[in-house]
N, C-alpha and C positions, 0 to 999 in steps of 0.2 A: 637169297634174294627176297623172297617171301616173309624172312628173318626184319629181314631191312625197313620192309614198306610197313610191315606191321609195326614198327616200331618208330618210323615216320610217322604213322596215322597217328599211335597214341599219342606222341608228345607233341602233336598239334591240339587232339582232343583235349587233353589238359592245360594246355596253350587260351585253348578258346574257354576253358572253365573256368579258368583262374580269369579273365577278362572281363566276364559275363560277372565274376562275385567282387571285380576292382569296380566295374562302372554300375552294380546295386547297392554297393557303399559310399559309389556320391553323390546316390541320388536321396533327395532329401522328400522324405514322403509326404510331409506335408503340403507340398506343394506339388504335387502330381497324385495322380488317381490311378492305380493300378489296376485294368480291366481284364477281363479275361474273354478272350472272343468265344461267341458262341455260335453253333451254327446259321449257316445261311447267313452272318452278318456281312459286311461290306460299312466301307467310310461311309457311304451313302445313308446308309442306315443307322451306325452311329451317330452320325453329325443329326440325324433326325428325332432320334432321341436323348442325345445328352450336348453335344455342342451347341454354342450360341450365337454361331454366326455361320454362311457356307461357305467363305474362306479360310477356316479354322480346317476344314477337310483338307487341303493341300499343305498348311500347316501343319497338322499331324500328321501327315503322309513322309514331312523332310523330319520330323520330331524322333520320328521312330526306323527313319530311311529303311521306310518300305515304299513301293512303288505304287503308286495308284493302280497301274493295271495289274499288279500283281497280287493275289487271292487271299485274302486272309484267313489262316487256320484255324478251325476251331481246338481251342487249349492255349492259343495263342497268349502269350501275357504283354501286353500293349499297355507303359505310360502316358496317361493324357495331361497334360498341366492344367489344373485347375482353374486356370484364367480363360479357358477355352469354354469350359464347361458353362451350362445354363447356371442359373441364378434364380429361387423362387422366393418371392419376401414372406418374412415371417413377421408373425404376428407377437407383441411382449404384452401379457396378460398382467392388469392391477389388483395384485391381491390386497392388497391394504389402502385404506387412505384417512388420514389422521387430521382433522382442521382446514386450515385456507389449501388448496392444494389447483388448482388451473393448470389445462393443457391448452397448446394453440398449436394447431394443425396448419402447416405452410401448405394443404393441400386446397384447404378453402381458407385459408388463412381467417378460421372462428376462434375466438378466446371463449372456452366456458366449463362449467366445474366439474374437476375430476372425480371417479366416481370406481368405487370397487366394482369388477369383471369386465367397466371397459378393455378393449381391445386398439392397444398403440402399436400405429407403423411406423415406417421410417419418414421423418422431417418432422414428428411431433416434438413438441417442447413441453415440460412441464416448470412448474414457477412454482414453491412452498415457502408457506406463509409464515412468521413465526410461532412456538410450538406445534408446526405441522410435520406431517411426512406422510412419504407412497414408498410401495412396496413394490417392487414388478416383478414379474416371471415371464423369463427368456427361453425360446423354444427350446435352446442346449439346456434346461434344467437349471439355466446361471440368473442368481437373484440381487437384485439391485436394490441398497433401500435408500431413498432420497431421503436426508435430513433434514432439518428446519433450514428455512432463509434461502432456498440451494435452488438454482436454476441447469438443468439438466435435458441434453436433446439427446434425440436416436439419431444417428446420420446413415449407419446403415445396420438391416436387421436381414438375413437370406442364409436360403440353406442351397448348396451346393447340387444339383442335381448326378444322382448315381452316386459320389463320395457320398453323400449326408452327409456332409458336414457342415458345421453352421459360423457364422460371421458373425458378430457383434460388433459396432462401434460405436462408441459414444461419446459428447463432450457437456463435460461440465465448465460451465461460462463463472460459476461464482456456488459456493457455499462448501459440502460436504455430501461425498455416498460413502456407503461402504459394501464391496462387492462380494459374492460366493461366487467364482464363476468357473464353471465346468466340472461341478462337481462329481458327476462320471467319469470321468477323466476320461472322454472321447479323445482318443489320436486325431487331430486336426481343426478341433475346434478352438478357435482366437475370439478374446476380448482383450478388444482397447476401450481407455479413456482418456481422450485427449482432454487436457487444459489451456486456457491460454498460452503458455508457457512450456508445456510438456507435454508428456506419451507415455502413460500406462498400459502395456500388453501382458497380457497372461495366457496360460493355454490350459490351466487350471489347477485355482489358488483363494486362497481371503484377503482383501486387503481393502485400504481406503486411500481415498484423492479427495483432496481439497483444492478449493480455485480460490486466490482471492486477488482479484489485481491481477499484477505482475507476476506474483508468485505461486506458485504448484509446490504442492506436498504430495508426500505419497510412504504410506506402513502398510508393512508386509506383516499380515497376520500370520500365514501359514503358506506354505508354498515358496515360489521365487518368482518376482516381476521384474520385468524389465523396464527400467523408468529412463527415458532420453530426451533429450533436449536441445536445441539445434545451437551452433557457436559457431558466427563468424559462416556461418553456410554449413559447417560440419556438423554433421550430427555425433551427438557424445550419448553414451551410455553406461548405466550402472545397473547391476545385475544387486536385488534389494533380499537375502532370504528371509524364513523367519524371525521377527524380533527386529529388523533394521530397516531405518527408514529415510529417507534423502527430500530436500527442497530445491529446487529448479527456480532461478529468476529468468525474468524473458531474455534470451538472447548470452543466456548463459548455460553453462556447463552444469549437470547434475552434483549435488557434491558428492563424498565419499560416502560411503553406508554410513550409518550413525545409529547407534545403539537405542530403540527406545525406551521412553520410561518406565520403571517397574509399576505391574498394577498396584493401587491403593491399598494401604492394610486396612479394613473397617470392621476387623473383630470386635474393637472397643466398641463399636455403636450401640446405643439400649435398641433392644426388641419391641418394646413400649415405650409411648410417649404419651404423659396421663397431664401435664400440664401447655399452657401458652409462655412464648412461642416455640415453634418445633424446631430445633437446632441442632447440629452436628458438628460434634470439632474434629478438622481431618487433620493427621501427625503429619508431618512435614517429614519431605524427600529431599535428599542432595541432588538427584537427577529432575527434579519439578520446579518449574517458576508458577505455574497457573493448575487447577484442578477446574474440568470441565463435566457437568454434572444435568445429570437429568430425572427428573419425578415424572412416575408413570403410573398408571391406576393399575399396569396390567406388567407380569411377571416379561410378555414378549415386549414393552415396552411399545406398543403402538396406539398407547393412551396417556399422552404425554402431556400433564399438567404442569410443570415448569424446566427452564433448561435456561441456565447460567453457568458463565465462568468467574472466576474466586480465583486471587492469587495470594489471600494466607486466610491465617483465623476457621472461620470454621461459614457454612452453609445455613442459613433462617430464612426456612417459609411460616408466611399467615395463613391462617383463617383456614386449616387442614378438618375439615368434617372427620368424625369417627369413622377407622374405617382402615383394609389395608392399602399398604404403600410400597413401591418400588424405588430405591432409589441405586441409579447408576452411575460411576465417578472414575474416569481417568485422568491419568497426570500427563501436562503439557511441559515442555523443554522449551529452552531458549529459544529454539528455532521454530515453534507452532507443534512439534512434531506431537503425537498422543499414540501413547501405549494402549497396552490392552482393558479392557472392562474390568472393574469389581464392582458387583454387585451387592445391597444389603437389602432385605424385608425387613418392614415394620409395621406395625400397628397405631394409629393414633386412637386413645381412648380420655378424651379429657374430661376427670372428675367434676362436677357442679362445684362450683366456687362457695366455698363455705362461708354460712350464713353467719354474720356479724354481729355481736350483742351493739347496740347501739343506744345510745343517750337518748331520750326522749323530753324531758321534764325535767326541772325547770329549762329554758335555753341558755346557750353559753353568755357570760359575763351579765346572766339578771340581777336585779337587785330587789332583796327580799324583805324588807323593813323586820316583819315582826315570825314569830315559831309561830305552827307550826312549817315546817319545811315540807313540801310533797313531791317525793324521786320517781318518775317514770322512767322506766327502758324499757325495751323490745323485749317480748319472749321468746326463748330461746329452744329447740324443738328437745323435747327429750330430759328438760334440766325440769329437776324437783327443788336445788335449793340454790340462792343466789348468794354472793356476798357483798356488802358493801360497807364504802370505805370517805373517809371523808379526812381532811388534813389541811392545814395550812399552809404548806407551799405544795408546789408540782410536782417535787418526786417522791410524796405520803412518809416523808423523815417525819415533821412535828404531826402524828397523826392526832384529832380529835373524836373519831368517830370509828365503830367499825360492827356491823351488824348482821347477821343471817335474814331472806326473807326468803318468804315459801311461793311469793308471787314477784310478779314483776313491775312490783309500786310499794316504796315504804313512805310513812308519814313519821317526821322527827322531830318530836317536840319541842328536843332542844334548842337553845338558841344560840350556844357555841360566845356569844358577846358581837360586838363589832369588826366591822375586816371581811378578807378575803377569804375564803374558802374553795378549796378542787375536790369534786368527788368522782368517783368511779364505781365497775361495777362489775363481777365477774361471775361466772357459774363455778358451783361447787362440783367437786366429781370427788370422792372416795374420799371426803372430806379436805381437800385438796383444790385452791384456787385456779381453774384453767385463765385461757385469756383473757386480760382486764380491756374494758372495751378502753375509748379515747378519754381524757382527760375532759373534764367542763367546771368552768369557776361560778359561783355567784360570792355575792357580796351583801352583809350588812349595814 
């Protein structure tokens, strides 16, 4: 008999083990807070330091079906669902800010200029200028960097009370971010970006969203997002890993992953640029319709002195002072979509524009009646012997003249007869004509 009940009891115990390890496999932790009672607690006491409302105490009470009047253990491990739990707002700190860049605060609804270490809450907006951008830092360690033209709000910014865990969400109304978020890889911590059209969630990843209009983009740098879109009342989903990237129109279904474009090859680029203008020719992709490109003074690129898109031939900026240079260039798909960054350094050093021998005396088409002739040009830095030359037509075939001077003026007796004459005029080097300056006629 003793046989029996012992063996009754076990295979309930096991009964109830196996139960206990079915119903903490469906429970999904991120949305519950796993506590541990400690002494002397009571719901009462809970609810006073981590719940957010005092109907949440009877709530948990049926959540966990334990009975209000009945005691809680200490060791006890008690589920809370994190919708229960307080809520403390956090604050996302401006490490960067690069040109036109304005916040406007829905709390005093002020528009005025953003500013590195300010401190944004939730219902701020930020508005970037073009060639501007900000940088934020999110209490979870997750970094936001707003690109040029790009209008961007906080909707909500709060850390979970007792989980620590933190909530992000945000909407980009129009331009371009691109996100680092939860680089920790905290278990519980979420960022979205909503756009007009879509819903980037991560739990932590790299990636970027684009708004424009109707249409949401979204590349998965590293990690996996979840990018969804609502159809028809249904919400649609596609799950984006590394390298794949998907466009969402309003009211429509995400498409399928789509592969994106290879970074740019720009081995070919010179490391120095010694003349005007400063140009790059970029080889052409099967997978690129557009190359989207930006110049920075600074290697983190948060000194951005131009930012265009090009869809063939090659990149020409002006008026580049000596000095180093950044330049950042990925390739855009049919669909808007942009792969990853290539990066090149370079140098601009442009040589002084070499100085010109030039005609001085007589001026062109004079007319000289009588010898002698007197030939002025420019002196030239450095030259000891000049040569010159004299013919009657323009390309020195019937030459009549051709003479050495040690300055930079000869006097010529001769008178050659009547007619037209071209002279010119060039420095000697190793006995060796360098550049002949321009052509000038006179006439007798």
């Amino acid at each position: 008999m003793k046989l029996i009940t012992f063996l009754l009891s076990f295979l309930l115990l096991c009964t109830s083990i196996n139960a206990i390890a079915e119903m903490s496999k469906s429970i999904d932790h991120d949305d519950v807070w796993l506590y541990t009672v400690n002494q002397n607690d009571s719901f009462e006491r809970i609810y006073q330091k981590y719940l957010n409302k005092r109907s949440n105490i009877l709530a948990l009470s049926q959540h966990i079906q334990h009975k209000l009047t009945k005691k809680l253990q200490p060791g006890q491990v008690i589920s809370i669902p994190v919708e229960m739990l307080k809520k403390i707002p956090t604050n996302a700190q401006v490490l960067l800010v690069y040109g036109d860049v304005a916040v406007t605060s829905t709390l005093v609804n002020e528009k005025r200029k953003l500013n590195k270490g300010d401190l944004l809450v939730q219902g701020d907006e930020l508005r970037t200028g073009k060639n501007s951008l900000a940088k934020l830092l999110f209490a979870d360690g997750s970094n936001i960097d707003i690109q040029p033209n790009s209008i961007l709000s906080i909707q909500a910014s709060y850390k979970y009370v007792g989980k620590e865990t933190f909530v992000t969400n945000l909407k980009l109304v129009k331009g371009r971010t691109e996100v680092s978020a939860n680089p920790r890889h905290a278990v519980g911590n979420t960022l979205e970006v909503e756009t007009p059209s879509a819903i980037a969630a991560v739990r932590g990843t790299q990636f970027r969203v684009g708004a424009d209009g109707d249409i949401a983009l979204q590349e998965t740098l590293d990690g996996q997002v979840a990018f969804s879109a609502d159809e028809n009342g249904v919400k649609q989903e596609v799950l984006l890993a590394k390298g794949y990237g998907s466009i969402a129109q309003k009211g429509k279904a995400p498409l399928p992953p789509i592969v994106l474009p290879a970074s740019p090859d720009l081995s070919a680029l010179p490391n120095l640029i010694e003349t005007y203008p400063v140009q790059f020719t970029i080889a052409p992709q099967s997978d690129a319709v557009a190359w989207v490109s930006q110049l920075s003074l600074d290697a983190d690129f948060t000194q951005i002195l131009n930012d265009q898109t090009i869809q063939a031939g090659g990149l020409v900026f002006d008026n580049l002072a000596d000095g180093q240079y950044y330049l950042k260039l990925r390739a855009q798909d049919q669909y808007g979509l942009q792969g990853k960054d290539a990066t090149h350094a370079f140098s601009v050093k442009i040589r002084p524009p070499e100085k010109l021998l030039e005609l001085v005396e007589p001026l062109d088409g004079a007319v000289i009646p009588l010898a002698p002739t007197e030939l002025i040009w420019t002196s030239m830095p450095n030259a000891s012997r000049y040569i010159v030359q004299i013919a009657r037509d323009a390309d020195f075939v019937n030459m009549v003249f051709e003479r050495h001077a040690s300055f930079n003026r000869l006097s010529i007796i001769h008178s050659f007869g009547s007619g037209e004459y071209y002279w010119r005029v060039a420095v000697l080097s190793d006995g060796k004509p360098q550049k002949f300056s321009q052509v000038r006629k006179f006439s007798r």
